[in-house]
Every structure is written in structure tokens, then in C-alpha cells.
C-alpha positions as CSV (number, residue, x, y, z in Angstrom):
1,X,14.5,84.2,-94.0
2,X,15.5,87.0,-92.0
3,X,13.5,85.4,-88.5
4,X,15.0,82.1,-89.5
5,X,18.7,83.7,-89.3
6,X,17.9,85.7,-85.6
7,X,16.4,82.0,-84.5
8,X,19.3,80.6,-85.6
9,X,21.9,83.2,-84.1
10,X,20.0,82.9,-81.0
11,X,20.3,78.9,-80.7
12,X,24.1,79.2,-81.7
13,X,24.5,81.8,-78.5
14,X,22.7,79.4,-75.9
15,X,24.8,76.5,-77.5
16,X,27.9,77.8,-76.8
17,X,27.0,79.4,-73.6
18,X,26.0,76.2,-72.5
19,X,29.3,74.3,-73.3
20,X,31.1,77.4,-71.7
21,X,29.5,76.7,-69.0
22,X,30.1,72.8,-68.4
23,X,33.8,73.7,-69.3
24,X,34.3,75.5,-66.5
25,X,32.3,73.3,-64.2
26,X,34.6,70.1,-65.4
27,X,37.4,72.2,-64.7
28,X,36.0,73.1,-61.1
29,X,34.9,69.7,-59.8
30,X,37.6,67.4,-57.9
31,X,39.1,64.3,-59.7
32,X,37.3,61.8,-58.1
33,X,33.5,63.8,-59.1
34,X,34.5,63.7,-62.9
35,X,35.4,60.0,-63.0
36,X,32.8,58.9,-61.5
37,X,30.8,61.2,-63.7
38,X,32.3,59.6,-66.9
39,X,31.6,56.7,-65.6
40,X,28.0,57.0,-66.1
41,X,28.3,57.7,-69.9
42,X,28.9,54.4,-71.2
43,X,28.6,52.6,-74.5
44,X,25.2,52.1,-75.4
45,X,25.8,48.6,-76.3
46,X,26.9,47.8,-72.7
47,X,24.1,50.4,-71.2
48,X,21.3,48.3,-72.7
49,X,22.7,44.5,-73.0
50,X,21.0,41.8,-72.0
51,X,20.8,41.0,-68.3
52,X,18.6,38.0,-68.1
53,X,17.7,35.3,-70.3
54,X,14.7,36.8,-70.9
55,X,15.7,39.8,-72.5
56,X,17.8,38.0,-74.9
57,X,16.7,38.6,-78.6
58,X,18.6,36.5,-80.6
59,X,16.9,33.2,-82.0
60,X,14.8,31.4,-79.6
61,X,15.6,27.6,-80.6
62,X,19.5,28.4,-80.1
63,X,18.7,29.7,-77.1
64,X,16.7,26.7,-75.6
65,X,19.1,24.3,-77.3
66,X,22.2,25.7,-75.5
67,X,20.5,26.0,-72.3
68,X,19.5,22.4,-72.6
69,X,22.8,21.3,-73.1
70,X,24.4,23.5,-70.5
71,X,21.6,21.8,-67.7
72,X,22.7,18.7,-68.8
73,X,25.9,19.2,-67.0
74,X,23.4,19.2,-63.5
75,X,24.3,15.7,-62.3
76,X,28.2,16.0,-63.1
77,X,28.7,19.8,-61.1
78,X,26.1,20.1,-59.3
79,X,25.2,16.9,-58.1
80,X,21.3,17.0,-59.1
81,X,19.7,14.1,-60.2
82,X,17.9,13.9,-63.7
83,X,14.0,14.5,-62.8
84,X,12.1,11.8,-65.2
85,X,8.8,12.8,-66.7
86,X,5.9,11.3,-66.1
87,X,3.9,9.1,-68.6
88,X,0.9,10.3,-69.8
89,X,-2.5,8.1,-69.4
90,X,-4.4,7.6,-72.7
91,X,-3.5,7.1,-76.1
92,X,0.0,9.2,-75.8
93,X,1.0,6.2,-72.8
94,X,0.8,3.1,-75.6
95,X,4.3,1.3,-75.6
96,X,6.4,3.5,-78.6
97,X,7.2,0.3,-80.6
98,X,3.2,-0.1,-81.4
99,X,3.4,3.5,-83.4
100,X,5.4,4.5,-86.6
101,X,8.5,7.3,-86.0
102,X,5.9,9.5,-87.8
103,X,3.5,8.8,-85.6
104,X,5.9,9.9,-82.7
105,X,7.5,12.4,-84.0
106,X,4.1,14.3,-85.6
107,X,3.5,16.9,-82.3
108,X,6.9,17.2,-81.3
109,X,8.9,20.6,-82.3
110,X,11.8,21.0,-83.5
111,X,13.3,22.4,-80.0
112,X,11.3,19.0,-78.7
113,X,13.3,16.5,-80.7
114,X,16.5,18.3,-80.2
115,X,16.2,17.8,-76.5
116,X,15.1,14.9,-76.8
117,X,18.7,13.6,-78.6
118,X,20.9,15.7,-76.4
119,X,19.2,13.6,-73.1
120,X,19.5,10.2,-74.8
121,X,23.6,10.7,-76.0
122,X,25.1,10.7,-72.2
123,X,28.4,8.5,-71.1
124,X,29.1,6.7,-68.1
125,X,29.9,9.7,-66.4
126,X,26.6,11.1,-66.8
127,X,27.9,14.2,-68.7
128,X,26.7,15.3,-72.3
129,X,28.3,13.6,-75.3
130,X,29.1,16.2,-76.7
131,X,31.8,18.4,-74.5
132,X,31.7,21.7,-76.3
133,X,29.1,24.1,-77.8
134,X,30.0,26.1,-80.6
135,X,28.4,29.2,-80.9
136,X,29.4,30.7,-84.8
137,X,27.6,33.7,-86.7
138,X,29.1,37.0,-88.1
139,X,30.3,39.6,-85.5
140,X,27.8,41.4,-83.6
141,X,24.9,38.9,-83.5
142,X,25.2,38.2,-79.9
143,X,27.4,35.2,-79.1
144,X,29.3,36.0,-76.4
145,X,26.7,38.2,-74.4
146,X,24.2,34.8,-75.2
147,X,27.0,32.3,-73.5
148,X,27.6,34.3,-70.6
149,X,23.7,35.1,-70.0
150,X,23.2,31.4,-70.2
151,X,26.1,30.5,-68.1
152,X,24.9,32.9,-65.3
153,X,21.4,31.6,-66.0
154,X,22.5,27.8,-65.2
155,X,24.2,29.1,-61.7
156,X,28.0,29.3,-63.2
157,X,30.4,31.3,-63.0
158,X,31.4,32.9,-66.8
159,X,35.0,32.5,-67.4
160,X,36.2,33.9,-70.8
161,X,39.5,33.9,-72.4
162,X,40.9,34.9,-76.1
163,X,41.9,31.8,-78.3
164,X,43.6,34.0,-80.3
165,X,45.8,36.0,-77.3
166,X,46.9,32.7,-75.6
167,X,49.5,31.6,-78.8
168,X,51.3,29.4,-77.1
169,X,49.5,25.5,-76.5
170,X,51.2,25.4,-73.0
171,X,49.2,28.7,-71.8
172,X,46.6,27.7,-73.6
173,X,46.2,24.3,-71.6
174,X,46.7,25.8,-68.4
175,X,44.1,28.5,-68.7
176,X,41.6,25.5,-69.9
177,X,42.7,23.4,-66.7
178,X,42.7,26.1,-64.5
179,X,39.0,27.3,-65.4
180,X,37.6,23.3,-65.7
181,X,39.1,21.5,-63.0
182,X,40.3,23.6,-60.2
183,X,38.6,24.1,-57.3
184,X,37.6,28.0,-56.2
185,X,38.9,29.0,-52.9
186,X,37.3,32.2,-52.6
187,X,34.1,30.9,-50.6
188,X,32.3,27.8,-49.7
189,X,29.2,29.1,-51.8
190,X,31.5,30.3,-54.8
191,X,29.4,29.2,-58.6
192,X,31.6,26.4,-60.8
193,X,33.0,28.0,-63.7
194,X,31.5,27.8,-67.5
195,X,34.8,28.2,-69.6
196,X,34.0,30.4,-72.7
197,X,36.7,30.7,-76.1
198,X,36.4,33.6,-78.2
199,X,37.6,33.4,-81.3
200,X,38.4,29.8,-81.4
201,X,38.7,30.0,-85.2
202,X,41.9,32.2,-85.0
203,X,43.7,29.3,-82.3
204,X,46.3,27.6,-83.8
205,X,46.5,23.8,-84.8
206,X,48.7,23.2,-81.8
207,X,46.1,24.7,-78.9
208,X,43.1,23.1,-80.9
209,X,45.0,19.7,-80.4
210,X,45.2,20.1,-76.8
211,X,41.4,21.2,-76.8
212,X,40.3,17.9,-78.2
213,X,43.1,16.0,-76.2
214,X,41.3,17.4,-73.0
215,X,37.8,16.6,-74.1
216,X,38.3,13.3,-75.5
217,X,39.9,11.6,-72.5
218,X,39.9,8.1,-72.1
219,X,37.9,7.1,-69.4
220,X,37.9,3.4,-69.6
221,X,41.8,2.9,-70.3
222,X,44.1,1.4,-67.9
223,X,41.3,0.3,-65.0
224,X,42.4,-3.3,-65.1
225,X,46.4,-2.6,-64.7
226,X,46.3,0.5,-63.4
227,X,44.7,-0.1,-60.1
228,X,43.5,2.1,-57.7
229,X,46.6,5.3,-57.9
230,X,45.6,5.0,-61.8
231,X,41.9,5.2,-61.6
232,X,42.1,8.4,-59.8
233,X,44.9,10.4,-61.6
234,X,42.5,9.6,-64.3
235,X,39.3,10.9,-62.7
236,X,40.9,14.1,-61.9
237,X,41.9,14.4,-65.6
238,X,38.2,14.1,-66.7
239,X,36.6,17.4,-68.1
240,X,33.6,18.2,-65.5
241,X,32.6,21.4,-66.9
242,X,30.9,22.4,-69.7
243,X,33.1,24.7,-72.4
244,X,31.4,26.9,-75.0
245,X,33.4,27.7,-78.3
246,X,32.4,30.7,-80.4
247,X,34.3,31.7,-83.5
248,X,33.4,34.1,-86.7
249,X,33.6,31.4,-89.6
250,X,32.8,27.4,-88.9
């Protein structure tokens, strides 16, 4: 008992000498030294998040199924044409309507079939039918660093706002407007923005209503006696980038 008490004296003296020590070195050191200094000791939770898609951990089949849905939006912003597969010879390349949906369906996983229905539901415009993702799940699971890993991933650039900051519907529409249809003017090679909402479940009825009023815009209204001045005030209204939801409770 008596050795573990001089250990423990001992350790308690080098302890404090140490912090002594940094003390007066913090207290020595110019301004700028000890911010940048602090600067290194960041959270851990921003030290080690993830970077790449790759080093994302949360579930694999949300993963794949967002990024499917976010490449869908190729033709629309980027201008890239759809790459069709090629057939396969053999048994696999018999016309579909000479096998049961069992049959079709009995290789295919699930991550398969989803991608397979997100492909086949695109409009005229060639864009996705379905305009938003929603990301839900309890806090802390990973939503928001998954969108902006997959936006970066796609070639976008991540633009996030608070649902629950911008109360009033008129701020609300023109931050959505501002991040989906204009142009950048900071560079010719400058990435289209990927607009992400946080917290979407604490937006009011109001802001919600001019969320769905902006994705569900009539494209085919108004061609015949609108003419040519109508047509394109209606193009420009048309959402051509992809928006990702999250929110706490569905």
C-alpha cells in the first residue's frame, strides 16, 4: 500500500507539472499559433467521417438505391445519355413474355429489381418520377453525411438548408429556386447543385405546399394556347435537379 501511494504521489507531480507547463506555453505563443493549434482538435465525429462512398457504413441497399436515383438525373444536368445494356446470348436472351414473372424475377436481388423500377418510371423530360428522396431514421444514423457523400459522389455540388430555420414559405421558395434553377457564375467548370432539406418534418404546411407546387409542375399545360413566350416561361419553371429530403419521423 505504501509503494502504491509514492507511485501515485509521483504520477500526480508529473501530471501537474505537465499542465504547468502547457499553461505557460499557451500563454507564450502568438494568437494566430493557438488557433490554428485548436484548430487541429476537432470533434471526433467530424475527424473520422466519411469521405468517400466507400467508407460509408450505413446499409448498403439505401446506399445503392439513392445513388441510382441520384444518376438518373445524368441526361437532365448533365447531358449524358442513358448507356443501354446489352442482351445476353443463351437462354437469359428468350423474348420476356415466353417466361413467368417468377421465372424473371428468380436471380435478381432486391437492389436489382429496385433499379430496375426507378429506370422504367421516367417522364418526358427524361428525369426520374419521383423528384425527391427522403432519407428518415432516428438522429445520428447518418442521413445527412450519406446525401452529401452521394451528392459529391454523382459530381454535384451539396447545397443544404434547414426546413425548420426558413419559417416563412416565401424564403423557403427562394432558397429552393435559388439552389435548383440558377445558374452558378463562379466558373465555367463550377458542379450543379444537389439541394438537401434537413429536418423537413419540422417545415410547416405552408413551405411543404410550395415544395410539392415546385415538384409537381405541369409540363404539358398551356402548349396549344400558350405559344412559344409560354412554353418557355414554363421550361424554366421545371425542377432540373434532384432534391433530397431527410427528416427524424416519416
Amino acid at each position: 500500500r505504501q509503494r502504491v501511494l509514492e507511485a501515485s504521489q509521483q504520477l500526480t507531480e508529473v501530471i501537474n507539472s505537465c499542465l504547468e507547463s502547457e499553461a505557460s506555453a499557451e500563454s507564450s505563443e502568438p494568437v494566430g499559433e493557438a488557433e490554428e493549434e485548436s484548430g487541429l482538435h476537432c470533434l471526433w465525429v467530424d475527424k473520422f467521417m466519411p469521405r468517400r462512398y466507400v467508407e460509408l457504413l450505413s446499409d448498403d441497399y439505401t446506399n445503392r438505391c439513392l445513388l441510382k436515383w441520384l444518376k438518373l438525373w445524368d441526361t437532365v444536368v448533365f447531358g449524358k445519355e442513358k448507356v443501354g445494356k446489352k442482351a445476353k446470348a443463351g437462354p437469359e436472351a428468350q423474348p420476356p413474355f415466353s417466361r413467368t414473372k417468377e421465372q424473371q424475377n428468380k436471380w435478381k436481388t432486391k437492389v436489382q429489381l429496385t433499379e430496375e423500377i426507378l429506370e422504367a418510371e421516367l417522364d418526358q423530360h427524361k428525369r426520374p418520377k419521383y423528384k425527391v428522396a427522403l432519407l428518415c431514421g432516428p438522429p445520428g444514423l447518418g442521413k445527412t453525411t450519406l446525401a452529401h457523400v452521394i451528392a459529391r459522389h454523382a459530381g454535384y455540388n451539396a447545397v443544404e438548408m434547414n426546413a425548420s430555420d426558413d419559417r416563412s414559405p416565401e424564403v423557403f421558395k427562394t432558397r429552393i429556386e435559388a439552389a435548383t434553377q440558377m445558374k452558378s457564375v463562379l466558373g465555367a467548370n463550377e458542379k450543379p447543385n444537389c439541394l438537401i432539406i434537413d429536418e423537413i418534418d419540422g417545415a410547416p404546411a405552408a413551405s411543404i405546399n410550395v415544395l410539392l407546387n415546385i415538384i409537381h409542375q405541369k409540363d404539358g399545360e398551356g402548349e396549344a394556347a400558350g405559344g412559344p413566350a409560354r412554353r418557355r416561361r414554363r421550361e424554366g419553371g421545371l425542377l432540373l435537379r434532384p432534391i433530397i429530403c431527410i427528416c427524424n419521423d416519416q
